[in-house]
C-alpha positions in Angstrom: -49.4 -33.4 -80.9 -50.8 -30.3 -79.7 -54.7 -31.0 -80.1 -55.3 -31.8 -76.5 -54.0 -28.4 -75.2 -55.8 -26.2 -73.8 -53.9 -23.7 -71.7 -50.1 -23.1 -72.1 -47.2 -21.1 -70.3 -44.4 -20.9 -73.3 -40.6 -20.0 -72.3 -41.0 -20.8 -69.2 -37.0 -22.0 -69.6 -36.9 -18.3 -68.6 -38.3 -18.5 -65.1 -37.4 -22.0 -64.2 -36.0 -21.4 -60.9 -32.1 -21.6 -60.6 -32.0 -23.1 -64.5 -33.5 -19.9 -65.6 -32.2 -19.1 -68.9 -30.9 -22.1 -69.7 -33.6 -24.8 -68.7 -34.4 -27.5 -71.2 -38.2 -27.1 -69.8 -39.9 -24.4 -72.4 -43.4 -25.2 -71.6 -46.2 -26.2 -69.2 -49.3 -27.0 -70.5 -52.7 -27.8 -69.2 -55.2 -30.1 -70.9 -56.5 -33.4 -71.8 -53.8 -36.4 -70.9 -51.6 -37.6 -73.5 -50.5 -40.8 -71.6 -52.0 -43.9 -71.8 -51.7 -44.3 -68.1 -53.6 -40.6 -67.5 -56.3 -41.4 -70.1 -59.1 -41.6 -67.1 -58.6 -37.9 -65.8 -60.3 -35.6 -67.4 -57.4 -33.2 -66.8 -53.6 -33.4 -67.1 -50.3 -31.0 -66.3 -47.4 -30.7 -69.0 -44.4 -30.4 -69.1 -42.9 -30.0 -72.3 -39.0 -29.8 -73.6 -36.8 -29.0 -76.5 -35.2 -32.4 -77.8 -31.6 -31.9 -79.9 -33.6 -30.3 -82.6 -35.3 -27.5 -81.1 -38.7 -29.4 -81.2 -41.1 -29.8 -78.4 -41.8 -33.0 -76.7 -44.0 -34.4 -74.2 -41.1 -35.0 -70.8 -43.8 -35.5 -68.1 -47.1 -35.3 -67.7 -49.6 -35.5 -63.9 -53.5 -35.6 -63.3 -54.1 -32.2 -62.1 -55.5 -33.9 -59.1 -51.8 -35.2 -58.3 -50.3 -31.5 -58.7 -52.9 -30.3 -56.4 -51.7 -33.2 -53.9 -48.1 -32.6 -54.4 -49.0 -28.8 -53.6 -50.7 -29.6 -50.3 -48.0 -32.1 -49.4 -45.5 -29.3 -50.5 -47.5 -26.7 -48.2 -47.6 -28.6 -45.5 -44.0 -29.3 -45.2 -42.8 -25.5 -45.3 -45.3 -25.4 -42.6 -44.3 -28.0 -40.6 -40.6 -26.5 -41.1 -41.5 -23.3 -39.4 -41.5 -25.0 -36.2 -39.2 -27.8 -36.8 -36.5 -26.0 -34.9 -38.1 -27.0 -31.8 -37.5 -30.6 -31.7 -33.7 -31.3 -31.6 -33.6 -33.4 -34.6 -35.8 -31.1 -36.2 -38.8 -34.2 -35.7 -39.9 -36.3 -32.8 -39.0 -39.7 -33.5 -42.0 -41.2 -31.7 -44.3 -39.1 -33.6 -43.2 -39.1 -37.4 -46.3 -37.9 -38.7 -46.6 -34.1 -39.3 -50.4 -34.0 -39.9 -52.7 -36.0 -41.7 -55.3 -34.2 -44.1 -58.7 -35.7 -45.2 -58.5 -36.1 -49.0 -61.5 -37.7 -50.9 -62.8 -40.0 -48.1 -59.0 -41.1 -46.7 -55.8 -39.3 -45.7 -53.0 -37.7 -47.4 -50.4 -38.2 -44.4 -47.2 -35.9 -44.1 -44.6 -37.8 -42.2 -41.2 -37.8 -41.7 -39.1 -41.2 -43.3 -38.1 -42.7 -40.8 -37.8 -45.8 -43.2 -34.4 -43.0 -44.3 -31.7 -44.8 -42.3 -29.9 -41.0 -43.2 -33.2 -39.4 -42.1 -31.1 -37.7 -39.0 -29.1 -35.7 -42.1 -30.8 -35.5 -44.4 -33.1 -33.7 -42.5 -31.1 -31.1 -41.8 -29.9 -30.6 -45.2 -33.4 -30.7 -46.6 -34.6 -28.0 -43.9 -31.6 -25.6 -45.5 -32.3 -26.2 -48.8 -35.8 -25.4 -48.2 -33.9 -22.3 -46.3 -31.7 -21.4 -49.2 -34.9 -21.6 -51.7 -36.6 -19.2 -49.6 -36.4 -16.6 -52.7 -37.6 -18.9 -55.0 -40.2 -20.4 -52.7 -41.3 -17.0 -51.3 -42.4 -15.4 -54.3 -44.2 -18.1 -55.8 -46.3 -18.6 -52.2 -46.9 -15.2 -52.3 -48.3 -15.4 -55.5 -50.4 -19.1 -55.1 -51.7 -17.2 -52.4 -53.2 -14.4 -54.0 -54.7 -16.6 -56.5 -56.2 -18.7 -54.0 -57.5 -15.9 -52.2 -58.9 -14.4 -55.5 -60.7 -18.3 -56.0 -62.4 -18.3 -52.5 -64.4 -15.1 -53.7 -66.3 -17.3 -56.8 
């Protein structure tokens, strides 16, 4: 099962965020894709958990190219929630769109759902989650920072 593995980050149950210590998550792995419906990347993200009987089993798996997307998307919206505060519903509903970044000849767009007939709500209770995860969030920035950083250099 493992054949296709190439890097791996065991127990991470043990750094899993708020289900630290008692995540079902034990591993991420990086290597070939497992799935039939990743078999043309190249490259795939694991995520591996312990079924009933302590053994490991495939739970999800992305194209790297997708966590590198989620990442940006995911970057972008802390960003664009540092100056949320200034619009009174923390967005301006005749601009939705946060910012669109070229990605591989089209756009990635970061936009606000206004399709969310909650999106008023919702908003706000996203913006203090993403407040109330700032310990969580913070150090791993601080961290995907530094390694970015490090990766400009070669």
């Amino acid at each position: 099962m493992n054949e296709k593995v190439v890097i791996t980050s065991n127990d991470y149950d043990r750094i899993d965020g708020r289900n630290a210590y008692k995540s079902d998550i034990k591993r991420l792995t990086l290597g070939a894709p497992m799935l039939e419906e990743n078999k043309e990347m190249q490259i795939a993200a694991q995520i591996w958990k312990a079924d009933k009987d302590d053994k490991l089993i495939l739970a999800q798996e992305l194209p790297v190219h997708q966590v590198f997307d989620m990442m940006i998307l995911l970057s972008r919206t802390l960003l664009y929630f540092k100056e949320a505060y200034r619009f009174p519903l923390l967005y301006d509903p005749e601009k939705p769109t946060a910012e669109r970044i070229g990605v591989q000849g089209g756009v990635l767009p970061v936009e606000i759902c206004t399709d969310n007939q909650n999106i008023d709500e919702d908003i706000k209770a996203f913006a203090q989650s993403l407040n109330d995860l700032g310990e969580l969030i913070g150090e791993r920035q601080r961290v995907l920072g530094c390694i970015l950083e490090e990766l400009e250099c070669y």
